[in-house]
N, C-alpha and C positions, 0 to 999 in steps of 0.2 A: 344768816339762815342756817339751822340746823342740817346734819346729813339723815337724819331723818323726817324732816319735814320735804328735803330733796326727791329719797326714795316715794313718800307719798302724794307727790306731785307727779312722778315718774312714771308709778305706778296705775294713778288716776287719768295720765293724758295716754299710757298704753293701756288699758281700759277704754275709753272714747275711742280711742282710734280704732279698736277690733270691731266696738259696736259699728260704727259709723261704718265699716267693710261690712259687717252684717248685714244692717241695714239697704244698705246698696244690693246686695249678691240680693236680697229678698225682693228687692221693688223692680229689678232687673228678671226675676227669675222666668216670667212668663214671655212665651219666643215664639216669631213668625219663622216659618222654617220651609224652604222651598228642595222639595225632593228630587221633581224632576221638568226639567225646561228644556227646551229647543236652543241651537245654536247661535239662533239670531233673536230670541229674548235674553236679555247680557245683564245677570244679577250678577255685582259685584262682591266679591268677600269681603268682608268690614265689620264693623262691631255697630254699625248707625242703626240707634233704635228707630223705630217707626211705630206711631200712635195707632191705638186700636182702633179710632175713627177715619185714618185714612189708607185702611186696609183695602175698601171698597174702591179707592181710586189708584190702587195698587194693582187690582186684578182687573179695571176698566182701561189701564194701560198696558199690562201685558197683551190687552186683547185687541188693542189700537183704538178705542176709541176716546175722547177726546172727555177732559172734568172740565168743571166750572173754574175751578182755582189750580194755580201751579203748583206741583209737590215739587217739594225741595228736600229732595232725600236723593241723597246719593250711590244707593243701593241699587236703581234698578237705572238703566242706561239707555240713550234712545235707540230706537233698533233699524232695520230696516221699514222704507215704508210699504212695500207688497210682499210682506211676509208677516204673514201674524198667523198664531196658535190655531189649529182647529177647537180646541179648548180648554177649558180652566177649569182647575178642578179643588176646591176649598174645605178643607176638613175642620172645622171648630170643635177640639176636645176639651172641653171642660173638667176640674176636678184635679189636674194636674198642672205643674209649669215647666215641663221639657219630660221628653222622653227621648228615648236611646235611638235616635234613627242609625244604622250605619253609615247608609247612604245617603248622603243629600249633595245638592247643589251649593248651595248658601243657606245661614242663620242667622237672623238678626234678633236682638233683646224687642219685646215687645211693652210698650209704656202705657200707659192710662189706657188701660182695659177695656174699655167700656163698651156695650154690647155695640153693635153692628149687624146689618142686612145689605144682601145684595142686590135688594129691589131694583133698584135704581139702575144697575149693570141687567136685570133679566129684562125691565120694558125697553132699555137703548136695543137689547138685542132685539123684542119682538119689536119694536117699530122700525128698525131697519131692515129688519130679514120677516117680512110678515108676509110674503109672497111664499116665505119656506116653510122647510117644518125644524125651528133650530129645537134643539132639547136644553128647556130649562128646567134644573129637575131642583127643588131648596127641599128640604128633609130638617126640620129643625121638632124637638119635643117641646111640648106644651105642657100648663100644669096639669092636664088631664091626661099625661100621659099616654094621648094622642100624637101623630106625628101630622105637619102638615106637608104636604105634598104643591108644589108650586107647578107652575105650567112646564106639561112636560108631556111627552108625546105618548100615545097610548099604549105604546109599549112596554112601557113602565107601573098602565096598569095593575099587574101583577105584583106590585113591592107591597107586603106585608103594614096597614095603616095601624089599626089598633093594637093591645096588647092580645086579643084574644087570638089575630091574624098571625099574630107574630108566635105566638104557642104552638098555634097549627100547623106553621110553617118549620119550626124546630126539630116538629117530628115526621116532617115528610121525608122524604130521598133527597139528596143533595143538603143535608141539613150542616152545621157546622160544627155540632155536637163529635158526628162521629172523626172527627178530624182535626181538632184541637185540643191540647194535652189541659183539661181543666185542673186538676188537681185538686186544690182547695175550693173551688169554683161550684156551686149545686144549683140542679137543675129545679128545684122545688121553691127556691129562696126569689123572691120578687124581684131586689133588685139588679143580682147574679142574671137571671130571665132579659132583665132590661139591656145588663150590657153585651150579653150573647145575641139577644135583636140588633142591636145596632150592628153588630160584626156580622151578622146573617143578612144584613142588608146591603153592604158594603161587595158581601160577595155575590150577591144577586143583580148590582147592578154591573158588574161586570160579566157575567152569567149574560146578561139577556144582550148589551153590546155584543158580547162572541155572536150570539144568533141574529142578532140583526146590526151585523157588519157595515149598512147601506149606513147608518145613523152617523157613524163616527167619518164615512167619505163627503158625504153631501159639502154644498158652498156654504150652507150658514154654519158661524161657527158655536159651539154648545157651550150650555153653564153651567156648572155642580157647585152646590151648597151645602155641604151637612154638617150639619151640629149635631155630637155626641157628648152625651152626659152623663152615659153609663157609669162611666171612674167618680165622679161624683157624688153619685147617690151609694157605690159601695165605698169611699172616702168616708161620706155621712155616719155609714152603719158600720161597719170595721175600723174606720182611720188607717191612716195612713201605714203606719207598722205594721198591720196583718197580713198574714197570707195573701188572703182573699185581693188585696190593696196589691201586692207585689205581683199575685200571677195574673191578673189583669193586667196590670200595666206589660208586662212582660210581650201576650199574648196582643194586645193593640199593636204596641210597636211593632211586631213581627208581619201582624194582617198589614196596615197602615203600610209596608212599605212595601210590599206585595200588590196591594193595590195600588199606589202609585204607579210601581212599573208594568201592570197590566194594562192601565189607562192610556199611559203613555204610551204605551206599543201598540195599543189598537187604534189610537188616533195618528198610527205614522209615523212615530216619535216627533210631532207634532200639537203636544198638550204641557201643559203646565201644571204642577199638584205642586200647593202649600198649604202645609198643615198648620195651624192656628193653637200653641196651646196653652192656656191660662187656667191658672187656681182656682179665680172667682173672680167676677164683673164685678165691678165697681157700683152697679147700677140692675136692678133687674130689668131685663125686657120681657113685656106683654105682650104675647101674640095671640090670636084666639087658631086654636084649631080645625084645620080643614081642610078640606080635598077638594081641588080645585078641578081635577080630575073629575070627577060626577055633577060639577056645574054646567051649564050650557055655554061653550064657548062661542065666543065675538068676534066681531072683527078687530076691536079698537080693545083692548083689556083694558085701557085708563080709561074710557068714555063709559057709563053707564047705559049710555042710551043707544049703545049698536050704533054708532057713525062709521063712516069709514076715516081713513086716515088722510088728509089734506095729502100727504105727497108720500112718496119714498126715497129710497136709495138714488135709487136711474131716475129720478123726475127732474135735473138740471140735463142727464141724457137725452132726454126725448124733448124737452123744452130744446134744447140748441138745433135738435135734427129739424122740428120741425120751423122753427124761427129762419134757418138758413135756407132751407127746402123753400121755402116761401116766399123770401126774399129773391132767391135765384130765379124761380118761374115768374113772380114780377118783373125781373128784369130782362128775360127771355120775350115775355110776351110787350116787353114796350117797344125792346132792338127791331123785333119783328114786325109791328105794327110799323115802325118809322121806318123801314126798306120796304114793307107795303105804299105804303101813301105816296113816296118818293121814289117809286118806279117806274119805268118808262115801258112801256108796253109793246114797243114798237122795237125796240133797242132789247129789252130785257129779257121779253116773254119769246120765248123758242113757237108758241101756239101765232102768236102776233102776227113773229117775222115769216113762216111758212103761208101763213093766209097773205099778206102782201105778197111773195112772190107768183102764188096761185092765181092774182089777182092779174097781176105785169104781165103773165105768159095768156091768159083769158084774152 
């Protein structure tokens, strides 16, 4: 074999090998990223990816309740069992695959993409806690660039739905305009509009928790969901090398981790915030746009037909109190019965033995 046939062997397997790390760093690049947890939710540091599909049963365990199937990931650890989170709080940014958090708890590589809901995490919460008022608030956009608003307590009224709410609320007082260094960023530009709503929303829901303080103490514990797409649609229209691309991203990371530690602190230091952030879904999801907020609310949100719910939380509670309650006075009233029947009246009864001697002295 020649020494130049050597060299382009050499040459070709260090070629394959850079691609193949490329490859890798690319299909790895989108991360599940936990900013801030409590002492007794125990994320460990590791490198173990975790699939986009069982992200839902990541944050249905931070919150104790129980999946269908066992996750086998060694990242998140089991915890105490009467301590769990007042709440969870889930950011899904689209458009990007990592950003700069300073701060975090744990980072792990996120793998097969693929869209997700936490449906399934906000009905466990209303059917266990449907005697409360837990706050389940999901905020994801739709193609109508509508947001839809999940069961969430009326306080939350107020969050800006449509584009046009979201303009109006830009230019009210507390706006986020005057306090964020836009730079290349315009106030006139559609999708610049879009991702300045979503960060004007992010600070609005912390905004209305400061004023109603009662939301984040109560026993049921709450659930946050949002998906933001802003970095996306100006990805779409600048890409990624522009300004517009860089001081966005910039400005997310900053809010993003600001909000984190506000959440966190007003639930007690008692919440949980993981940020979600991926390039692109492998898959689009359909959701249709809505405001479940302006629907007539139920008792049962999975029934159609306003039933109430067969049982709750306390119904093994109250099933034992009265099961043993019941049992005990049956046996109360049998003991008693049988030292009735089998008393002697003459011997037993204090009323008896007085009328006999009344009788002897007569």
């Amino acid at each position: 074999m020649s020494v130049t046939t050597c060299q382009k062997m050499k040459a070709g397997f260090t070629l394959g090998f850079a691609l193949c790390c490329l490859f890798s760093a690319g299909v790895r690049g989108d991360s599940f990223t936990v900013l801030q947890a409590p002492e007794f939710v125990s994320f460990q540091k590791g490198d173990w990816p975790v699939s986009g599909e069982n992200v839902p049963d990541v944050v249905a365990l931070t919150m104790g309740f129980s999946v269908q199937e066992d996750l086998m990931w060694p990242g998140l650890q089991a915890g105490p069992l009467f301590q769990r989170p007042r709440a969870n709080v889930l950011v899904v940014v689209r458009g990007i695959d990592s950003l700069s958090l300073p701060q975090t708890v744990a980072s792990y590589p996120l793998e097969n993409p693929v869209p997700f809901t936490l449906d399934g995490v906000a009905e466990t919460v209303h059917s266990l806690f449907s005697e409360y008022t837990p706050v389940v608030l999901q905020l994801a956009p739709s193609e109508e660039r509508l947001y839809m608003l999940g069961k969430a307590n009326a306080v939350f009224e107020d969050l800006p739905v449509t584009l046009q709410q979201i303009r109006a609320r830009l230019s009210q007082d507390g706006s986020v305009l005057t306090s964020l260094p836009l730079n290349s960023l315009s106030r006139n530009s559609e999708a610049d509009l879009l991702f300045l709503s979503e960060v004007q929303v992010l600070h609005d829901i912390t905004a209305l928790l400061q004023r109603h303080r009662h939301l984040a103490k109560d026993f049921s514990p709450d659930l946050y969901s949002l998906e933001l797409s802003g970095l996306e649609e100006l990805s779409r229209l600048y890409g990624n090398d522009s300004p517009q691309y860089r001081d966005a991203t910039a400005i997310l990371a900053s809010v993003l981790q600001k909000f984190g530690e506000d959440m966190y602190r007003l639930y007690g230091n008692r919440a949980v915030v993981e940020v979600v952030t991926v390039k692109t879904f492998e898959a689009p999801l359909t959701r249709k746009s809505r405001s479940i907020l302006e629907s007539k609310q139920i008792s049962n949100p999975g029934s159609p037909y306003n039933l109430a719910y067969k049982y709750n939380f306390q119904y093994a509670v109250i099933f034992n109190i009265v099961l043993w309650l019941m049992i005990a006075l049956a046996l109360a009233v049998i003991v008693i019965s049988y030292n009735l029947w089998n008393m002697d009246p003459g011997y037993d009864s204090i009323i008896y033995r007085m009328t006999n001697q009344k009788i002897r002295m007569d």
